[in-house]
ZALUM-782428 format. One record per residue: residue in one letter; y, z, x of N, C-alpha, C, O in turn. Coordinates in steps of 0.05 Angstrom, whole numbers, always signed. Atoms other than C-alpha are relative to their C-alpha. Layout:
REM residues N
(keti 'A' (Y Z X) (Y Z X) (Y Z X) (Y Z X)),
...
REM end
This chain:
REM residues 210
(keti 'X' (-15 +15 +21) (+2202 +1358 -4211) (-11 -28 -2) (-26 -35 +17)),
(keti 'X' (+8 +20 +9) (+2187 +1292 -4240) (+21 -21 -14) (+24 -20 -38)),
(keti 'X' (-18 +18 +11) (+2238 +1240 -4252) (-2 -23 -15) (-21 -39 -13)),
(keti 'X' (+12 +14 +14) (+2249 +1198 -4300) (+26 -16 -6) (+30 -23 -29)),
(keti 'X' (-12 +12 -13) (+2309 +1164 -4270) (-10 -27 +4) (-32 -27 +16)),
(keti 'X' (+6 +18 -18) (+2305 +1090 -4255) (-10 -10 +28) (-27 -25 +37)),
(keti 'X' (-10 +1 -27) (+2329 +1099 -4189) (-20 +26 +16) (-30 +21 +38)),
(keti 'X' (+16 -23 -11) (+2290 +1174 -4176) (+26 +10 +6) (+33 +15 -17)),
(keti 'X' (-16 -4 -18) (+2353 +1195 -4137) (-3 +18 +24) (-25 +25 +34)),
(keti 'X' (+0 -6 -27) (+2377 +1227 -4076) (-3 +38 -2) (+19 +48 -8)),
(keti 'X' (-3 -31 +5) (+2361 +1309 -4079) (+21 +3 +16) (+28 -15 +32)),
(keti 'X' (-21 -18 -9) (+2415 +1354 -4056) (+0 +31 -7) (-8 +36 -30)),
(keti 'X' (-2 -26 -6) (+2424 +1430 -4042) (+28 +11 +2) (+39 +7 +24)),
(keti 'X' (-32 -14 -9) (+2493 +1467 -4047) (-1 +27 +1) (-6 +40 -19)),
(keti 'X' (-12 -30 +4) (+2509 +1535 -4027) (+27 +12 +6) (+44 -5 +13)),
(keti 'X' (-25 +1 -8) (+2570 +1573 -4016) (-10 +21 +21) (-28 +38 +18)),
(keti 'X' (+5 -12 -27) (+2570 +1599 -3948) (+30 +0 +10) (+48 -17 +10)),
(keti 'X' (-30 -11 -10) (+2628 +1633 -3922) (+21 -12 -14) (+10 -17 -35)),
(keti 'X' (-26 +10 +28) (+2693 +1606 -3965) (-10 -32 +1) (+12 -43 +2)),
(keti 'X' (+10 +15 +2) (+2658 +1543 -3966) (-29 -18 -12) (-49 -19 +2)),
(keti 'X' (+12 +16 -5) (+2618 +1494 -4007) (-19 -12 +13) (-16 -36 +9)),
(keti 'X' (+16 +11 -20) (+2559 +1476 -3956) (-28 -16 -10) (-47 -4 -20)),
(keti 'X' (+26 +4 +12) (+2505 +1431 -3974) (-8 -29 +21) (+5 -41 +37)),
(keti 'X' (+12 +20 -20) (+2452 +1379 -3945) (-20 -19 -20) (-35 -10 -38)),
(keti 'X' (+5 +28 +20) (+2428 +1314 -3981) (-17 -14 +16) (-10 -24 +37)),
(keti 'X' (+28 +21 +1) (+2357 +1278 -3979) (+20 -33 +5) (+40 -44 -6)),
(keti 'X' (-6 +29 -4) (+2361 +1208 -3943) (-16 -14 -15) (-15 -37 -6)),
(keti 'X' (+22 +8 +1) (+2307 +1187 -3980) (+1 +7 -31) (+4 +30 -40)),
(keti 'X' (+7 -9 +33) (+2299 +1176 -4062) (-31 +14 +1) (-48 +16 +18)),
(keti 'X' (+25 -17 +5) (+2248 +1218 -4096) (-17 -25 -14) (-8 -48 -14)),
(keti 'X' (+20 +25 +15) (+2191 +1174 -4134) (+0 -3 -31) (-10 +16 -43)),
(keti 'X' (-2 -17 +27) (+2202 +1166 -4210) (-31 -4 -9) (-49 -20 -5)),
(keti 'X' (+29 +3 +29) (+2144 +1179 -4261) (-22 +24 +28) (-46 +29 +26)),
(keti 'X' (+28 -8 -9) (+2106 +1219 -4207) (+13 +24 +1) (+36 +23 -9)),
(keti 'X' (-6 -22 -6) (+2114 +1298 -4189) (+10 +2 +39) (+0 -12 +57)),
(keti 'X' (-11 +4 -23) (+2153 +1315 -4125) (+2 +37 +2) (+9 +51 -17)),
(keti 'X' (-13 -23 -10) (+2163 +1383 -4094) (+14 +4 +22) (+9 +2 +46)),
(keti 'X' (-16 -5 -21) (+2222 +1402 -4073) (+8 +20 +19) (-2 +42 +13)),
(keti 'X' (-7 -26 -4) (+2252 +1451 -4028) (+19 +8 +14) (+19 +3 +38)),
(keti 'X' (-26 -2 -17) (+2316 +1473 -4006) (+5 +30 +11) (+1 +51 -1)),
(keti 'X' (+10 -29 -19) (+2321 +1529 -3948) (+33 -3 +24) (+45 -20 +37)),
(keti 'X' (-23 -8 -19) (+2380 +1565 -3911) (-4 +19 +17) (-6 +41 +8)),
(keti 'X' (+20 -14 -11) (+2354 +1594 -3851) (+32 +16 +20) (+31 +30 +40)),
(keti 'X' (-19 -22 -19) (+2428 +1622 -3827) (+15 -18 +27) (+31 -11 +44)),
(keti 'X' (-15 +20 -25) (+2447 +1563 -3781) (-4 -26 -7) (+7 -44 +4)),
(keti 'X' (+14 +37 +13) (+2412 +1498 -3822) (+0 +9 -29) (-11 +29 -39)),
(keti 'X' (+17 +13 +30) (+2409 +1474 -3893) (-4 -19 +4) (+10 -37 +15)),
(keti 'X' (+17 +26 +4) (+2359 +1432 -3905) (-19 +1 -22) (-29 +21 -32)),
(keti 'X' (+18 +7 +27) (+2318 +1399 -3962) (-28 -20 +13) (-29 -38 +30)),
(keti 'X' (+36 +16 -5) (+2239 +1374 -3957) (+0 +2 -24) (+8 +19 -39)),
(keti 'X' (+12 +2 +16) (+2208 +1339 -4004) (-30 -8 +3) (-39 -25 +19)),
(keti 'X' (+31 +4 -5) (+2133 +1341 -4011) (-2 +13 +34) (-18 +2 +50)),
(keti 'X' (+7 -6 -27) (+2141 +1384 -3940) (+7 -12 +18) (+5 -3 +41)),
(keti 'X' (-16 +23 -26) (+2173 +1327 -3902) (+26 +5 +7) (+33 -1 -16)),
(keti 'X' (-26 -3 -3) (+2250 +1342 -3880) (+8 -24 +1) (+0 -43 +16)),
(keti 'X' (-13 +23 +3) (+2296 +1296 -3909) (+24 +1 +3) (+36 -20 -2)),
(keti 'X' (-31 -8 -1) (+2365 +1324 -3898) (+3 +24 +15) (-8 +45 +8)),
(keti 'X' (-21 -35 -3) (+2407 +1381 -3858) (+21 -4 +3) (+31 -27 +5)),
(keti 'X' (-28 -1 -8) (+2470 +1401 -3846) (-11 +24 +18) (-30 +38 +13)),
(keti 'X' (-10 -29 -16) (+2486 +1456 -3792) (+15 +12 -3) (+37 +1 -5)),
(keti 'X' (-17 -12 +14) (+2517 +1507 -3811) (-12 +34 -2) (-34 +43 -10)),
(keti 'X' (+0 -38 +1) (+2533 +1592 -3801) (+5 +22 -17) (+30 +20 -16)),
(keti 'X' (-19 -15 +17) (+2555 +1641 -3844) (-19 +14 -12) (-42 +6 -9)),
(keti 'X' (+12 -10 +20) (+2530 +1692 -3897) (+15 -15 -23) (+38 -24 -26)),
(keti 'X' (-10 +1 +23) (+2526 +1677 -3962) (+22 +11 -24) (+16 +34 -32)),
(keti 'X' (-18 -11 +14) (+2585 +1690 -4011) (-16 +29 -21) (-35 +26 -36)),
(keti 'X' (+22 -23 +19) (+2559 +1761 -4048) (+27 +0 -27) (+51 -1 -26)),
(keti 'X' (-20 -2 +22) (+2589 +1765 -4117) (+2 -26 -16) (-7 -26 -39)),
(keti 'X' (+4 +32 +1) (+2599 +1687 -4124) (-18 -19 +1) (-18 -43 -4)),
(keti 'X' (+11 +22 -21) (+2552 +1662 -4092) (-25 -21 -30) (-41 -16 -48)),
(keti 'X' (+23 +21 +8) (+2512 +1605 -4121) (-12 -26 +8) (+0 -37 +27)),
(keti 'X' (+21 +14 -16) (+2453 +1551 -4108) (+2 -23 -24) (+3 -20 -48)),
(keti 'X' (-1 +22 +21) (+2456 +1480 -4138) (-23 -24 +14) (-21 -34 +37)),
(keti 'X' (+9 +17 -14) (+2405 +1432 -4129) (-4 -28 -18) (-23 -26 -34)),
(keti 'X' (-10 +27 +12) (+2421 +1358 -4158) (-11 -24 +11) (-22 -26 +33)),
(keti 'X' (+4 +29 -8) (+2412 +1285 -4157) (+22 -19 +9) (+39 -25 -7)),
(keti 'X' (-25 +14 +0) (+2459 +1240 -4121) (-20 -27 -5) (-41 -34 +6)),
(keti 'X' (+22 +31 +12) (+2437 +1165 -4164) (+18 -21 +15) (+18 -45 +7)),
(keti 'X' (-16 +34 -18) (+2484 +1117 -4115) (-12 +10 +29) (-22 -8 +43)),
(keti 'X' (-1 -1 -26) (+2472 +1155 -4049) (+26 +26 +2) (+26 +41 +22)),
(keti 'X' (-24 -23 -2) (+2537 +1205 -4062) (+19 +5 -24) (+43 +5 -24)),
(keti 'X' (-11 -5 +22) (+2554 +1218 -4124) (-22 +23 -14) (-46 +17 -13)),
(keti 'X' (+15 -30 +11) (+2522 +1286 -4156) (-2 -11 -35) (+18 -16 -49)),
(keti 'X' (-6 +14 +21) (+2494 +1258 -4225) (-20 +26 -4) (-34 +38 +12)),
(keti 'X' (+20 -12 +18) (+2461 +1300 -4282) (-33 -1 +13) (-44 -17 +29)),
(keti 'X' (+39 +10 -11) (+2381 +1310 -4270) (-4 -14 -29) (+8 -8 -49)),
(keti 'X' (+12 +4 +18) (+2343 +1268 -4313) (-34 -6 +9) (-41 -25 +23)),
(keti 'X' (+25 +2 +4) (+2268 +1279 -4317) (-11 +33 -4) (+4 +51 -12)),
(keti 'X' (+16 -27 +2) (+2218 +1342 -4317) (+4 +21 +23) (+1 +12 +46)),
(keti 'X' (-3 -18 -13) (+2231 +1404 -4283) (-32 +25 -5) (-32 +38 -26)),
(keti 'X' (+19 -13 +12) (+2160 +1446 -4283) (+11 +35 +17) (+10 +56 +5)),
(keti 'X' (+1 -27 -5) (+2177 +1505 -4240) (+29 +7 +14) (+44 -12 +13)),
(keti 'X' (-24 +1 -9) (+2239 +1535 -4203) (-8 +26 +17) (-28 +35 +6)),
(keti 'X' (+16 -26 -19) (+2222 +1600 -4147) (+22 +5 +19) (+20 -10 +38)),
(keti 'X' (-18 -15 -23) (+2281 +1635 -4105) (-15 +13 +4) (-34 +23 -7)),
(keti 'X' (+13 -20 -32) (+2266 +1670 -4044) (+29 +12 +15) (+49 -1 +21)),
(keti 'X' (-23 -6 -30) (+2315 +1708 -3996) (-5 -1 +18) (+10 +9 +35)),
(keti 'X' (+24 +6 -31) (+2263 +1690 -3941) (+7 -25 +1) (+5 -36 -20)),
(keti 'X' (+2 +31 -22) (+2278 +1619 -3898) (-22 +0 +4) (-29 +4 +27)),
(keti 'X' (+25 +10 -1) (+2209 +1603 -3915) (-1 -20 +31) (+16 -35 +40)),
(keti 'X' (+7 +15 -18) (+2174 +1576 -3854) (-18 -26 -11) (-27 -30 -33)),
(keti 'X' (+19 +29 +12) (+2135 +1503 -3854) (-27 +7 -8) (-33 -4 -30)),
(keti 'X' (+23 -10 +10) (+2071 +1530 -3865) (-10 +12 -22) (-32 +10 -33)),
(keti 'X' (-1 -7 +31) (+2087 +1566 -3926) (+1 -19 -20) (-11 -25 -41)),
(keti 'X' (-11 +32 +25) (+2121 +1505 -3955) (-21 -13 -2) (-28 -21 -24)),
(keti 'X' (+31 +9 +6) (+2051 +1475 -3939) (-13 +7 -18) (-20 -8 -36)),
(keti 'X' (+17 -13 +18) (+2014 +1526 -3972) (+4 -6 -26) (-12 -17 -41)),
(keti 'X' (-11 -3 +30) (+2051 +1529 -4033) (+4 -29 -9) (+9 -32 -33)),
(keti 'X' (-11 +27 +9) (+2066 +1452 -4035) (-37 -6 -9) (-43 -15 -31)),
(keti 'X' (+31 +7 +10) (+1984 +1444 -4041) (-10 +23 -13) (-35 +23 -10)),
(keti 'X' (-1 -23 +26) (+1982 +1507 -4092) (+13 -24 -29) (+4 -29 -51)),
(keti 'X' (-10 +20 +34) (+2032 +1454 -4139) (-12 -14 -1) (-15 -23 -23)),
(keti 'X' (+10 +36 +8) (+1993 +1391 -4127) (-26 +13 -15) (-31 +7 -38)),
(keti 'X' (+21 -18 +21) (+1934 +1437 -4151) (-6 -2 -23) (-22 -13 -37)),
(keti 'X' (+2 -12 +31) (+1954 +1468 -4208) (+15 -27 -18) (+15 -25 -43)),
(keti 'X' (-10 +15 +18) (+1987 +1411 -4236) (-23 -12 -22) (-22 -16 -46)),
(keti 'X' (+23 +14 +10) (+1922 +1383 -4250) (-22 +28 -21) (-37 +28 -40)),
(keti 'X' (+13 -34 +7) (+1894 +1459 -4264) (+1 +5 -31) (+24 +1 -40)),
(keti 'X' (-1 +0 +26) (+1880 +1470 -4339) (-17 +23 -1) (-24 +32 -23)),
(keti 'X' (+18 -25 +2) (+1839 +1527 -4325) (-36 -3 -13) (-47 -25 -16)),
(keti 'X' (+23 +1 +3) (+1769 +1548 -4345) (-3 +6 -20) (+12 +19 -34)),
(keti 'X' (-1 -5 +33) (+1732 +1542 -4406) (-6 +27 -12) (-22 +44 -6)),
(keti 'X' (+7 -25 +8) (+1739 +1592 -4446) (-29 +20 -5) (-51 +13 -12)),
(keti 'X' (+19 -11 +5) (+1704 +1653 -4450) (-25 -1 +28) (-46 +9 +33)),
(keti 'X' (+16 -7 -32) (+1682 +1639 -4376) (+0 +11 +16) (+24 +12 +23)),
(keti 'X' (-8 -21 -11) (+1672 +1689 -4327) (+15 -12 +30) (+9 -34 +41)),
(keti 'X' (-14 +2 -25) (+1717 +1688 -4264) (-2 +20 +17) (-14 +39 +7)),
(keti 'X' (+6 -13 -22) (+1718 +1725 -4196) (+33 +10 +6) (+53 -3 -2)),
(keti 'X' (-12 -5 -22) (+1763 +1756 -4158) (+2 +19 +27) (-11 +40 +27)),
(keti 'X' (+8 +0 -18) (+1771 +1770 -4095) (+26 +19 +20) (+49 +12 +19)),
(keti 'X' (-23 -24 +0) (+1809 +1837 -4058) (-9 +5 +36) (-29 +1 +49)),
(keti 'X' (+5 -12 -30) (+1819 +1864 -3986) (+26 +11 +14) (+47 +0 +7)),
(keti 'X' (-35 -11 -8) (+1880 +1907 -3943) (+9 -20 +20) (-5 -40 +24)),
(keti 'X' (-11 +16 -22) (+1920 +1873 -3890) (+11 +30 +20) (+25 +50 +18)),
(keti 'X' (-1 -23 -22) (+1916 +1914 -3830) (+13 -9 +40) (+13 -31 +49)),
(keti 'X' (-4 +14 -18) (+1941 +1909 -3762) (-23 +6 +29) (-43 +20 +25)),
(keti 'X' (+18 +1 -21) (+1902 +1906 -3696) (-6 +27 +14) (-23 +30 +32)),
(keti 'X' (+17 -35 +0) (+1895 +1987 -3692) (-11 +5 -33) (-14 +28 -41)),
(keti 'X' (+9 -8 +23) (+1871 +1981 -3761) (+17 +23 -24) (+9 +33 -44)),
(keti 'X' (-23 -13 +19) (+1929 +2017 -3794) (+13 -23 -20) (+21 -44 -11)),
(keti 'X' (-12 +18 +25) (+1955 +1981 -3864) (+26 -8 +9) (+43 +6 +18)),
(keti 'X' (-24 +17 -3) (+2005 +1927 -3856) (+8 -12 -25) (-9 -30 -29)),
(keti 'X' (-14 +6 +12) (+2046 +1910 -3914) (+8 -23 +2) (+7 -37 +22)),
(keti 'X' (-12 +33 +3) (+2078 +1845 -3947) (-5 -10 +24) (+10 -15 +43)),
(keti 'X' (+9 +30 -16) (+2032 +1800 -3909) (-1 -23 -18) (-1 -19 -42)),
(keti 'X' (+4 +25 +13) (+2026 +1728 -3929) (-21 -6 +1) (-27 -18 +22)),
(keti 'X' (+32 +8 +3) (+1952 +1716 -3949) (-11 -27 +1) (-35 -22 -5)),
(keti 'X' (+22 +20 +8) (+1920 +1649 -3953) (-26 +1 -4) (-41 +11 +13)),
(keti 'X' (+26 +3 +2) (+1860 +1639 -3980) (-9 -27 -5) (-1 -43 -23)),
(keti 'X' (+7 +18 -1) (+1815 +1587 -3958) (-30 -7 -17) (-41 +14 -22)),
(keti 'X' (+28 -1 +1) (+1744 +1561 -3985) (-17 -15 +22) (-15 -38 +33)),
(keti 'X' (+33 +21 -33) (+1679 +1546 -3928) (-9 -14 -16) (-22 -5 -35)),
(keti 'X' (+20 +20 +18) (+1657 +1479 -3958) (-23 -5 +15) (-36 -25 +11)),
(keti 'X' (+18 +8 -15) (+1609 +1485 -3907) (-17 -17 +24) (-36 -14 +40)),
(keti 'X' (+2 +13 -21) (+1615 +1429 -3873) (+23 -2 +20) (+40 -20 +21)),
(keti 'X' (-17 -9 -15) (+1654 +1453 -3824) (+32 -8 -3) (+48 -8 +16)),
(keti 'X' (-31 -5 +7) (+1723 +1445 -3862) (+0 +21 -22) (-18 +35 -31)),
(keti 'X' (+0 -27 +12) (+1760 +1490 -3903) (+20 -10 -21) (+38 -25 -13)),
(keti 'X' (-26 +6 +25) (+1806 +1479 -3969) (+7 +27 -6) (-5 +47 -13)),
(keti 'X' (-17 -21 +16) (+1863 +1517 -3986) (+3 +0 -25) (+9 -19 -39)),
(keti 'X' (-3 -12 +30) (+1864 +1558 -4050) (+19 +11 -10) (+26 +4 -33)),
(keti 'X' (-25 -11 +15) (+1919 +1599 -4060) (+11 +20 +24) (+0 +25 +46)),
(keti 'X' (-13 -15 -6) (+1967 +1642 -4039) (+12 +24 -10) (+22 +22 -32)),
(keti 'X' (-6 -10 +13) (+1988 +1709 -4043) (+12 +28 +19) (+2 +34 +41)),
(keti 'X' (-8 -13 -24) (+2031 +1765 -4013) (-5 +33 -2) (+4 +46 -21)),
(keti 'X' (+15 -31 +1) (+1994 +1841 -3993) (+22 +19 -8) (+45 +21 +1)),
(keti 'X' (-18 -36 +14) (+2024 +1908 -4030) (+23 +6 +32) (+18 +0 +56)),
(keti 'X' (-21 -9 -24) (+2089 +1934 -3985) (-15 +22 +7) (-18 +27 +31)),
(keti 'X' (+4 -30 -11) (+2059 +2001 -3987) (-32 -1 +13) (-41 +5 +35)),
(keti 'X' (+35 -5 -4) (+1980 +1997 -3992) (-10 -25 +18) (-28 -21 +34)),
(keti 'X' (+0 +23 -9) (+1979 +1929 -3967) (-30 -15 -14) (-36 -38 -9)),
(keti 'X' (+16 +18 +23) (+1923 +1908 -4016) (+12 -27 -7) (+36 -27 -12)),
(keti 'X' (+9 +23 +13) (+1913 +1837 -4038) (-18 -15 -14) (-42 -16 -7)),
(keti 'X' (+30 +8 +18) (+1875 +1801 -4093) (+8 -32 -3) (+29 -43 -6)),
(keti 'X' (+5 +28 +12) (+1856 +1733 -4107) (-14 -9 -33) (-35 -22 -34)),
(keti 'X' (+11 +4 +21) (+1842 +1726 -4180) (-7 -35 -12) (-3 -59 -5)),
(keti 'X' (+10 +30 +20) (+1815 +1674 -4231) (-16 -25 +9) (-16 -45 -4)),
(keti 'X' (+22 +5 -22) (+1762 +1646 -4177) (-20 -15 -21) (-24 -2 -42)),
(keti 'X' (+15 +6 +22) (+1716 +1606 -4217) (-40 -12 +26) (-60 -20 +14)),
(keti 'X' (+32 -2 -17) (+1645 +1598 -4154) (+7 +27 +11) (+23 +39 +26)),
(keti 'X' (+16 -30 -20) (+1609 +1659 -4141) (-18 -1 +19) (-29 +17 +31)),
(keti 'X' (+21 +8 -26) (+1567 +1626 -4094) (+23 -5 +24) (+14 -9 +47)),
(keti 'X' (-17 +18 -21) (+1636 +1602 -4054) (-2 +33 +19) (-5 +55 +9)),
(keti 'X' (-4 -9 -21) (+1641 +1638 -3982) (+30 -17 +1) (+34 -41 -4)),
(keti 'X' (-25 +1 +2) (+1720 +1647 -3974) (+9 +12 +30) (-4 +31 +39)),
(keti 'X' (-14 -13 -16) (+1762 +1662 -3916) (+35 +2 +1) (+50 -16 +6)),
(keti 'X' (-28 -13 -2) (+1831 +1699 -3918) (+11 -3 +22) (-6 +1 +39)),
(keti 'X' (-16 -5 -25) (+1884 +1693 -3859) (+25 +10 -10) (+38 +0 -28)),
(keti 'X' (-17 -13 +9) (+1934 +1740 -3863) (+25 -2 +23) (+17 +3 +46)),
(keti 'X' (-27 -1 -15) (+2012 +1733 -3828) (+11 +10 -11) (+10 +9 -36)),
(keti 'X' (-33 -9 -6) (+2074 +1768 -3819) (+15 +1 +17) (+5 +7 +39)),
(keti 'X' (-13 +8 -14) (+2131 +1755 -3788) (-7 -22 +18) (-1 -22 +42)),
(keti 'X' (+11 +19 -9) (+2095 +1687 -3777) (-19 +4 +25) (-24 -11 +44)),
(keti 'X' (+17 +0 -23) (+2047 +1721 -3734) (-28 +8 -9) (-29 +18 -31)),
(keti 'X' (+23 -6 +15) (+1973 +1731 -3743) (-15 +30 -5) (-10 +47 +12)),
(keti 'X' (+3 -27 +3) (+1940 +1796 -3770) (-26 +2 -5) (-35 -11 -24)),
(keti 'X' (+32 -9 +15) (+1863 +1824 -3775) (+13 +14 -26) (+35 +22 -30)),
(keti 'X' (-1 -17 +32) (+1853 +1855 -3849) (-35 +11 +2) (-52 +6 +18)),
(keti 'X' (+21 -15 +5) (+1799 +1896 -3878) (-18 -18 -9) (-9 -28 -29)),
(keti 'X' (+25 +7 +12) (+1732 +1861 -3892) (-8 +7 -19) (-8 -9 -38)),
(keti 'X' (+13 -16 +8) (+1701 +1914 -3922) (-5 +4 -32) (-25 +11 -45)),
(keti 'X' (-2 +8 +28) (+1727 +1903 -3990) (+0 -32 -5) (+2 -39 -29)),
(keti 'X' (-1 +23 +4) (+1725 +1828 -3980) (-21 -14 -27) (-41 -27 -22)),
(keti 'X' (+32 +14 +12) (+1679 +1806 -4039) (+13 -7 -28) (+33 +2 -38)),
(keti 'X' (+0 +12 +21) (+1676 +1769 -4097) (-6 +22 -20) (-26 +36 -16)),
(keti 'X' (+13 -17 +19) (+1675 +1815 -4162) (+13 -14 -28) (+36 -24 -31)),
(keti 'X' (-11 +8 +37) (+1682 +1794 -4245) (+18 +15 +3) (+21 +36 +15)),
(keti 'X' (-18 -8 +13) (+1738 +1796 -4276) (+2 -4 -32) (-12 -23 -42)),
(keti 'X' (+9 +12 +30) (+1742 +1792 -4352) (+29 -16 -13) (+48 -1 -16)),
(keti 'X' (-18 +10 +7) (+1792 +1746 -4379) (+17 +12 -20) (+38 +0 -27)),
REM end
């Protein structure tokens, strides 16, 4: 989001959790005129809100969610405690029923700073993408893994590219709209926040046609 608030204000997160109201509020204004990503996460014992990946608020707190009722609010308080209207840009919005871990919120927080800037390629240009299974350490297909894909710049660092999560069944994954066919890429694949070999074998760069 992008405010356009004087003040920026204070984010906030509400859910209803067990006959209760429950929510957890950013100590910390957001920045106005610039993009901010936020993210609010109920992991079953904490809500808490990061912005830009940093934790700026929790509450503690147990319960399931209300089913039937239940709803998610996430607002500006513009004094410090007062729940005011949003005012500025909202670009994207993404529920999960996963208590994303920090590393995701990483991933995906440098996926938005990305694409914000991302306008794509000029037309009529060809693009790559890029495919392989997620397997586990007897080589049997592992399902809904969490992919990253990095690029080898060679000099012995690595930039993250994207993210993306392997087939439940086949456990296939693709990386589309790739724009170097010369780039050497490496995939790391998790689940259940733990690490996983995948198939090589299909690892390769192939056209795609727009």
């Amino acid at each position: 989001m992008r405010s356009s608030n004087d003040s920026g204000g204070y984010p906030g997160i509400a859910l209803n959790i067990g006959n209760a109201n429950q929510d957890a509020n950013s100590d910390t204004l957001i920045s106005t005129g610039v993009w901010s990503y936020l993210v609010g996460r109920y992991s079953g014992s904490l809500i808490d809100i990061l912005i830009d990946t940093v934790q700026r608020g929790t509450n503690s707190i147990s319960g399931n969610l209300i089913t039937g009722t239940t709803h998610a609010k996430m607002a500006l308080r513009g004094d410090g405690s007062t729940i005011e209207s949003y005012d500025g840009v909202i670009d994207e919005i993404r529920i999960s029923d996963i208590a994303r871990v920090d590393a995701w919120i990483l991933a995906t927080h440098e996926s938005f700073r990305d694409h914000i800037f991302d306008w794509g390629t000029e037309e009529g240009g060809v693009t790559y993408k890029l495919e392989g299974i997620t397997k586990d350490k007897n080589e049997d297909v592992l399902g809904s893994c969490e992919c990253y894909l990095f690029k080898d710049n060679q000099d012995d660092t690595l930039t993250y590219e994207d993210y993306v999560l392997s087939n439940a069944v086949t456990g296939v994954y693709s990386f589309t709209g790739l724009t170097d066919d010369d780039a050497q890429y490496i995939v790391v694949a998790w689940k259940d926040d733990s690490p996983h070999v995948f198939d090589v074998t299909d690892h390769v760069l192939q056209p795609e046609e727009e």
